[in-house]
C-alpha positions in Angstrom: 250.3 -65.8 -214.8 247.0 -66.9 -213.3 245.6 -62.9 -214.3 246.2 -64.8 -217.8 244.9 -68.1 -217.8 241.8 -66.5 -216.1 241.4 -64.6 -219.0 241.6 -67.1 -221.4 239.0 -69.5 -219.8 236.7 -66.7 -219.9 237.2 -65.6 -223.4 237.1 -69.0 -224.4 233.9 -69.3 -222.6 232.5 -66.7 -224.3 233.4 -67.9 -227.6 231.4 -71.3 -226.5 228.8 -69.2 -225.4 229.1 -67.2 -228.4 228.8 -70.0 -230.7 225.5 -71.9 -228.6 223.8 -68.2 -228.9 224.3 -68.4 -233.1 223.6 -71.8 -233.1 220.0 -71.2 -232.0 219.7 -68.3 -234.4 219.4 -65.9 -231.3 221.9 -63.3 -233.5 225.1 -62.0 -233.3 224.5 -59.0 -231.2 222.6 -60.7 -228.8 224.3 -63.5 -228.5 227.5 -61.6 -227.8 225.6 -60.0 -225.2 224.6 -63.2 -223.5 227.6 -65.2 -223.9 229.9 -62.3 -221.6 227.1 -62.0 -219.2 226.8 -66.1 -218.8 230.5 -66.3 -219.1 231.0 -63.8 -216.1 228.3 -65.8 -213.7 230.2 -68.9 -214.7 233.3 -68.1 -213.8 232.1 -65.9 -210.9 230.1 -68.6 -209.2 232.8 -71.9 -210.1 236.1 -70.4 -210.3 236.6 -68.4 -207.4 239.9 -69.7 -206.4 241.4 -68.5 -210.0 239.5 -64.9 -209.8 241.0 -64.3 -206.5 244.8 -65.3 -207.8 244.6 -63.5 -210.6 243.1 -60.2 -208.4 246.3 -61.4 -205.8 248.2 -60.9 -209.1 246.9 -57.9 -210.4 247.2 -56.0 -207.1 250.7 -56.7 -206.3 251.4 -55.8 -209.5 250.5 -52.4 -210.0 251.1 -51.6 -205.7 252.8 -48.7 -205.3 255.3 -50.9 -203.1 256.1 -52.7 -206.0 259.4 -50.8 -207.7 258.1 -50.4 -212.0 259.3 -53.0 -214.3 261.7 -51.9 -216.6 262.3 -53.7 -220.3 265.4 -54.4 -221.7 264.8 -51.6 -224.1 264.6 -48.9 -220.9 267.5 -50.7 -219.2 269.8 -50.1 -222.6 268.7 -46.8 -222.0 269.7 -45.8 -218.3 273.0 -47.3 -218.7 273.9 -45.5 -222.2 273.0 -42.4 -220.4 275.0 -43.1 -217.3 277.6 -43.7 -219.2 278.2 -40.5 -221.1 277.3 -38.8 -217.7 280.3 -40.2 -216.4 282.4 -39.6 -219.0 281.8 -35.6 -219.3 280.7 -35.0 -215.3 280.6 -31.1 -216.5 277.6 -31.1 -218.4 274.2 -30.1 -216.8 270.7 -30.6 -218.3 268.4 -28.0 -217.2 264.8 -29.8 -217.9 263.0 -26.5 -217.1 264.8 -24.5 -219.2 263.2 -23.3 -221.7 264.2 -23.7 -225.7 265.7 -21.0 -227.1 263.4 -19.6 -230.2 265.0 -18.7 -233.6 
């Protein structure tokens, strides 16, 4: 959660920036430049105690001690599969087979 909200307050920054920069006719590619490069500094050198929760967040999120999320979709899945496993135990997959060409 706080790898999002640190997001948003630097988009939105940008987009302030963004807006200042056209405002004084400096023009949209260079203002686009300018607004991420003076939104980074801003939040770099006021926000440190979000950047490091959201790098806190980011890390133990993709660790490889962390086990892989798994959707609803993926869990549906397993289960649907375990399921007919069990109920024919005699049937192998051989995933290095392999397919036969007609």
């Amino acid at each position: 959660m706080a790898f999002w909200k640190f997001t948003a307050l630097r988009l939105g920054l940008v987009a302030i920036f963004f807006i200042v920069g056209v405002y004084l006719q400096l023009g949209l590619v260079l203002s686009a430049i300018v607004s991420a490069i003076l939104a980074w500094c801003v939040t770099y050198l006021f926000f440190r105690d979000m950047r490091d929760a959201a790098a806190v967040g980011l890390q133990s999120r993709f660790s490889e001690k962390t086990p892989p999320s798994r959707n609803r979709a993926e869990l549906d899945d397993s289960a649907a599969e375990d399921s007919l496993h069990d109920a024919n135990p005699d049937v192998t997959i051989d995933a290095d087979r392999k397919p036969r060409e007609s």
